[in-house]
LOLOMI-718657 format. One record per residue (C-alpha): residue number from 1; residue in one letter; chain; x, y, z. Coordinates in steps of 0.1 Angstrom, whole numbers. Example, Ala and Ser with C-alpha at 12.3 -4.5 7.8 and 13.67 -1.06 7.14 Angstrom:
# residues 2
     i   aa   ch       X       Y       Z
     1    A    A     123     -45      78
     2    S    A     137     -11      71
//
This chain:
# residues 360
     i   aa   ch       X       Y       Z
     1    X    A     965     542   -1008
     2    X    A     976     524    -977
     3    X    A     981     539    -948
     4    X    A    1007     529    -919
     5    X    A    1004     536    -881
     6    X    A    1027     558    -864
     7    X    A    1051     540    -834
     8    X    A    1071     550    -815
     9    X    A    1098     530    -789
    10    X    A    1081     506    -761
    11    X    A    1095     480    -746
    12    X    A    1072     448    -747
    13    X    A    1079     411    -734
    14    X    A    1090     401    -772
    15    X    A    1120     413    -785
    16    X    A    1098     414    -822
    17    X    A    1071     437    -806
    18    X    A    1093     466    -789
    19    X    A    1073     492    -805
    20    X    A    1037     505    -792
    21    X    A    1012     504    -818
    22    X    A     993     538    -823
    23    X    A     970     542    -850
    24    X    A     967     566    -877
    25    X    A     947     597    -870
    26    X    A     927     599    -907
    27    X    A     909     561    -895
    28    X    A     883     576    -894
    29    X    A     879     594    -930
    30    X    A     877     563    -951
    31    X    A     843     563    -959
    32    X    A     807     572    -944
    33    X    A     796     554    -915
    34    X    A     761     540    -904
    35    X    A     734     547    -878
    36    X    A     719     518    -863
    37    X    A     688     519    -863
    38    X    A     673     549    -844
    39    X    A     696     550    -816
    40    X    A     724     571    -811
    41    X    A     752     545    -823
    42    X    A     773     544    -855
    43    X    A     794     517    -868
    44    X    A     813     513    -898
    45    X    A     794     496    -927
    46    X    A     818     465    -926
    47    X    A     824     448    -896
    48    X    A     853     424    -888
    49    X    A     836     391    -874
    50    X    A     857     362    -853
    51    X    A     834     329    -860
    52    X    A     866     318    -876
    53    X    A     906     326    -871
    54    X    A     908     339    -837
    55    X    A     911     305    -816
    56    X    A     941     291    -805
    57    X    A     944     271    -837
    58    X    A     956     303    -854
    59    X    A     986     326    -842
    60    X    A     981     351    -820
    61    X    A    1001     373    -838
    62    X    A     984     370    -872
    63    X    A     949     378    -855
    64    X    A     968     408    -835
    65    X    A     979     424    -872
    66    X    A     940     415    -887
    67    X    A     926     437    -855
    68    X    A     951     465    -854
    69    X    A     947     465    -894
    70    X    A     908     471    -893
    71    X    A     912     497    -874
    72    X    A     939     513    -888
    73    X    A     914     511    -920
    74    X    A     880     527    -903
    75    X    A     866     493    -887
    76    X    A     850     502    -855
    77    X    A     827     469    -854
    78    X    A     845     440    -836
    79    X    A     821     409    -832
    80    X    A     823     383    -811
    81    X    A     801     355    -795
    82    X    A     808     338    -761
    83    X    A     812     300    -779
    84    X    A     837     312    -808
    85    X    A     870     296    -808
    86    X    A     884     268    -808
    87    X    A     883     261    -775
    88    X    A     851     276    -764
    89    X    A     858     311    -753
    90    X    A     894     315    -770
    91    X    A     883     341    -794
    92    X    A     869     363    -765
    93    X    A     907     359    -749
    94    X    A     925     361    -780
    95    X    A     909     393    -789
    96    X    A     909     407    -750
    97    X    A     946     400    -754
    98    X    A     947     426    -781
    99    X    A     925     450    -765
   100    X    A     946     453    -732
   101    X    A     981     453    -755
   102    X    A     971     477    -781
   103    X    A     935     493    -776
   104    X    A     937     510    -742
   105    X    A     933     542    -752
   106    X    A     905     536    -780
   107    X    A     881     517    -763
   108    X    A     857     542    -765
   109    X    A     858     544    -802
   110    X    A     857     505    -802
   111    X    A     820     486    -807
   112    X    A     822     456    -794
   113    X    A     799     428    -789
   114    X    A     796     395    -780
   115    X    A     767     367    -777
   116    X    A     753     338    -763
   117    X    A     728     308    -767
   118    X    A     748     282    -786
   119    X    A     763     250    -763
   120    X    A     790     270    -740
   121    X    A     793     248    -705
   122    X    A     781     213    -696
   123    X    A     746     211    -681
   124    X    A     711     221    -690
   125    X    A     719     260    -680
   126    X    A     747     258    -705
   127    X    A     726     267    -733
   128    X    A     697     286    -749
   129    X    A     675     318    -737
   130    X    A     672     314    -701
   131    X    A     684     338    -676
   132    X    A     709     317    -656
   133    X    A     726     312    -692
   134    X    A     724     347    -705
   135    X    A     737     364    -672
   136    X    A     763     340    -664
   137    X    A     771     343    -700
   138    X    A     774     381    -705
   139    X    A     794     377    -668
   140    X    A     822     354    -685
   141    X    A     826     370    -719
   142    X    A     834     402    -697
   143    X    A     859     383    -681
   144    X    A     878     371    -716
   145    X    A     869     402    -727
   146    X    A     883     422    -698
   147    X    A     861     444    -699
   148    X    A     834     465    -679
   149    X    A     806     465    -709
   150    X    A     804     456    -746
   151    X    A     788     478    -766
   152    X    A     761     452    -777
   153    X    A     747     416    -762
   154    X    A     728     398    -781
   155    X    A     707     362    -777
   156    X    A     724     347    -798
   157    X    A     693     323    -811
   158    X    A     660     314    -800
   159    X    A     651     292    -776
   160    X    A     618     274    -782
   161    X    A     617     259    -745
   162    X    A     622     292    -724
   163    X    A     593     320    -724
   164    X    A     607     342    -751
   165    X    A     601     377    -721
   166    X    A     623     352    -701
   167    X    A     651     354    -722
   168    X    A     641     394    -731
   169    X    A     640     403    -693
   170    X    A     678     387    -691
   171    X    A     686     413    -720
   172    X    A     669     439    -703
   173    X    A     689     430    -668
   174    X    A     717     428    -686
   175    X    A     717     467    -697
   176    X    A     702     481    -666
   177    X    A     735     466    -649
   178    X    A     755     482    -669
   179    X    A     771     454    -683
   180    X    A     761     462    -724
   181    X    A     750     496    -736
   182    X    A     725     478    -759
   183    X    A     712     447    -769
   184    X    A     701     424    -800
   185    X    A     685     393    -810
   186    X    A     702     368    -838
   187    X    A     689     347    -860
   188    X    A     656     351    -851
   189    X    A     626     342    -873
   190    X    A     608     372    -883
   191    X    A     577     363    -863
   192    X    A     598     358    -832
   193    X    A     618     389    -837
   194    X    A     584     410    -839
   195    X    A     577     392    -806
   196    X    A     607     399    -787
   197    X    A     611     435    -800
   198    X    A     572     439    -786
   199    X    A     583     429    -754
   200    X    A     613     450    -748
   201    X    A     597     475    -757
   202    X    A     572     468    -729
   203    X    A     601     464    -705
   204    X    A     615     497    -714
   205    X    A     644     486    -727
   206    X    A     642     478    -769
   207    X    A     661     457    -788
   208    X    A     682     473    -813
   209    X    A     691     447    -843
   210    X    A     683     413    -852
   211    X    A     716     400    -868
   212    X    A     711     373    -899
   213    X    A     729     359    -921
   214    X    A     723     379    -957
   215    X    A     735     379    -990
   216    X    A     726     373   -1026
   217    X    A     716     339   -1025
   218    X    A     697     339    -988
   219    X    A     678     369    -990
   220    X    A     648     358    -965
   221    X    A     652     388    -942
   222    X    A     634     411    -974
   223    X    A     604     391    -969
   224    X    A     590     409    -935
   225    X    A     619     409    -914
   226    X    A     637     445    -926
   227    X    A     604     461    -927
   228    X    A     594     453    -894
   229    X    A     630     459    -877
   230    X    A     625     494    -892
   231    X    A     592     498    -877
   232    X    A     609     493    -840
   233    X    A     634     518    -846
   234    X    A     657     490    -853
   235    X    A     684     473    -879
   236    X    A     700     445    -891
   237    X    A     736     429    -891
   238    X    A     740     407    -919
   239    X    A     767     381    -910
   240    X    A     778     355    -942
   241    X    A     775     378    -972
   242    X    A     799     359    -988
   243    X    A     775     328    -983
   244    X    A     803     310    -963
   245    X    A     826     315    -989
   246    X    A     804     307   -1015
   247    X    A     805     341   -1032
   248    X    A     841     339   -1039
   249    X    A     861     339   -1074
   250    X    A     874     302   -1063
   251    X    A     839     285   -1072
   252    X    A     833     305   -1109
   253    X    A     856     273   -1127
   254    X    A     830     244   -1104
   255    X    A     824     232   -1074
   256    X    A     850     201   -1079
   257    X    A     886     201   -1061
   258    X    A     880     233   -1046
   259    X    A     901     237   -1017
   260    X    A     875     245    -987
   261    X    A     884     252    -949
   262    X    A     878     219    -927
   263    X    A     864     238    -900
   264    X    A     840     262    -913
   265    X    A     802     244    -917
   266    X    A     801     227    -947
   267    X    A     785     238    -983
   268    X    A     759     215    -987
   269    X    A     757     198   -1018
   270    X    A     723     214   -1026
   271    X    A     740     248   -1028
   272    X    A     769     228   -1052
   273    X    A     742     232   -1074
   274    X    A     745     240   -1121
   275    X    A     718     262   -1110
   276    X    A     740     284   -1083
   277    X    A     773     278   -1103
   278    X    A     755     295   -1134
   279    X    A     744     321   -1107
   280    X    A     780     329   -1096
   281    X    A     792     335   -1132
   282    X    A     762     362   -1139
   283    X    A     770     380   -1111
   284    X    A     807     376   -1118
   285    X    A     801     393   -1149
   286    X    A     781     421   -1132
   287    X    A     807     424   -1108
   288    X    A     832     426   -1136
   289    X    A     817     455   -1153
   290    X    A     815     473   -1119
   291    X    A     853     470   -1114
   292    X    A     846     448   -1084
   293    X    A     854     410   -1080
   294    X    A     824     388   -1072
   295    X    A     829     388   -1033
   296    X    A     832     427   -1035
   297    X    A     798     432   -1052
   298    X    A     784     404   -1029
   299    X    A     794     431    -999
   300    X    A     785     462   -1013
   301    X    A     748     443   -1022
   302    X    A     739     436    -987
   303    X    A     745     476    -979
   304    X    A     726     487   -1001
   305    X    A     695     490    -980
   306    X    A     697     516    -952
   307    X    A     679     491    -931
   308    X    A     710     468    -930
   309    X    A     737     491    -904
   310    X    A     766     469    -908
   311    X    A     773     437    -928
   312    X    A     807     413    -908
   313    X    A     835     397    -928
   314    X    A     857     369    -914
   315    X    A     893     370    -927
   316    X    A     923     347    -924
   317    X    A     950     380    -930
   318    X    A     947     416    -935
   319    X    A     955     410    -973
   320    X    A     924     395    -977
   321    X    A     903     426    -953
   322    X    A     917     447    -971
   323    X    A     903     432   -1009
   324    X    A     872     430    -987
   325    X    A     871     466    -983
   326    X    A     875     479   -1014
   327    X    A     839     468   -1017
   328    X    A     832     500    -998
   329    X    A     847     522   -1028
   330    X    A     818     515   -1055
   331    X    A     783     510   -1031
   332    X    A     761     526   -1059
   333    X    A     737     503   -1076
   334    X    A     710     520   -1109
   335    X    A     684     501   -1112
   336    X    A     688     482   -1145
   337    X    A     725     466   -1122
   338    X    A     695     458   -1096
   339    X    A     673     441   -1120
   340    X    A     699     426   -1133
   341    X    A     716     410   -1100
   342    X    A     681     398   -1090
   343    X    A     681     372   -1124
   344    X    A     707     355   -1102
   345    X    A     702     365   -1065
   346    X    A     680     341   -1053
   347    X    A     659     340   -1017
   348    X    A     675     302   -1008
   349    X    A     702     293   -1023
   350    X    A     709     263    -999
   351    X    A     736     282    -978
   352    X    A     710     292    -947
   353    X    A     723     264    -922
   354    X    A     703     286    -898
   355    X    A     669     280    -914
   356    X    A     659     256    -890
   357    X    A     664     274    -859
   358    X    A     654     313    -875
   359    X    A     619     295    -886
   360    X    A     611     284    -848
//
């Protein structure tokens, strides 16, 4: 069933958008929603990520409908990070654009968050876990953002040169300002995750989720990781479920003349593998007799743990969010469908290009 958002007359600066969006009133009755952790927020169990299609190399209008359609559809969990784009930053001011034009009055039932660590401005400072990044950081994604406070801020990797309570005090200054309700650590090694949590705790102000990339063929956050975010009171976020784009139906016929997106990172040729092609076509087949495509069961897999609060999707058009979430309509796994998926689902399937960085 779809569902269409009410509107009703507004004049706008383009003669195409002179109605004012308002959205439906059931949004929120789609399907049940997630505690993270043991805090006091909820999100919705898929979350819309922006790593790829809200730069200025995409139409403003075409990320505009992709927002306003999540929504519409019970998506409450907008992620963002300080470096996506292209340029640096663009995604941030593509997706403030939005907020100010459409979202005004539902900011409040809006999560957002946003990160940083990755390159974002010349210079040493520009980078990594120290404070002078992470404040001026959380200062500028505000700014794109136009915004007061996101929702979460997380560090967006580990930085092996800065004092790891350096970089967990910034966090900790960052909430006590006000600037983000809570905060988060990504793609962090389980080691230095149990390190950091330790220490905000100390400090009084804990971390709340530790978001990796998850799905069935890079399962490394089941080895210690889950457990141990659980222990803290906190979660994860899986981002990449689909394995970049792995999991999809385009791959069952081979990896050969497959047409693949230029600018998202590259599937190695170790994941192009007879081993992880036959693995794709027996969870196909699982999928299948589920009434799911393959990508579907890939996202309903990576919720199946309570541990896991939210798991992000990227998009290029609401047709395709909206096959993504009808993985939320069959999130039931027995046992023998478990013991059957793990045949194929493997712990590295050569689609972790974080592996290096989360095993610092």
């Amino acid at each position: 069933m779809t569902y269409s958002a009410q509107r009703i007359a507004f004049m706008d600066e383009r003669p195409d958008l002179n109605t004012r969006w308002v959205a439906p009133l059931d949004r929120f009755k789609r399907y049940a929603y997630h505690r993270v952790g043991n805090s006091g927020l909820v999100v919705s169990p898929i979350g819309l990520g922006t790593w790829y299609n809200f730069g200025d190399d995409t139409p403003f209008q075409q990320q505009r409908d992709i927002i306003r359609f999540a929504f519409e559809h019970g998506i409450n969990h907008f992620d963002l990070a300080n470096q996506y784009g292209p340029p640096l930053g663009a995604a941030e001011e593509n997706v403030g654009r939005v907020l100010r034009k459409d979202f005004g009055a539902y900011r409040h039932e809006l999560v957002i968050t946003t990160k940083a660590g990755w390159p974002q401005w010349l210079g040493p400072n520009g980078r990594l876990g120290g404070k002078k990044h992470l404040l001026g950081s959380i200062d500028e994604s505000l700014t794109r953002l136009g915004l007061d406070h996101v929702d979460i801020f997380y560090s967006h990797r580990y930085d092996p040169d800065t004092p790891l309570r350096e970089t967990i005090e910034a966090l900790d200054t960052i909430v006590r300002q006000g600037k983000a309700l809570y905060v988060g650590i990504s793609s962090y090694s389980a080691q230095r995750s149990h390190e950091a949590f330790t220490i905000a705790q100390e400090l009084g102000t804990p971390l709340l989720v530790n978001q990796s990339s998850y799905s069935l063929l890079n399962r490394w956050i089941e080895d210690h990781l889950l457990d141990d975010l659980a222990g803290f009171g906190g979660a994860a976020v899986a981002f990449t479920p689909l394995a970049q784009g792995l999991l999809a139906e385009r791959y069952l016929q081979g990896f050969d003349n497959v047409k693949r997106s230029q600018h998202r990172p590259y599937i190695s040729s170790e994941a192009q593998s007879a081993d992880n092609l036959n693995r794709l076509r027996g969870l196909a087949a699982i999928a299948a007799e589920r009434g799911q495509t393959l990508s579907q069961l890939a996202i309903a897999w990576t919720l199946r743990d309570p541990r896991v609060a939210s798991t992000l999707v990227g998009v290029s058009n609401k047709e395709q969010l909206a096959e993504n979430l009808k993985a939320l309509e069959n999130l039931t796994f027995t046992e023998e469908e478990l013991q059957r998926i793990d045949r194929f689902a493997v712990h590295d399937g050569g689609v972790n290009p974080w592996k290096i960085s989360s095993e610092l």
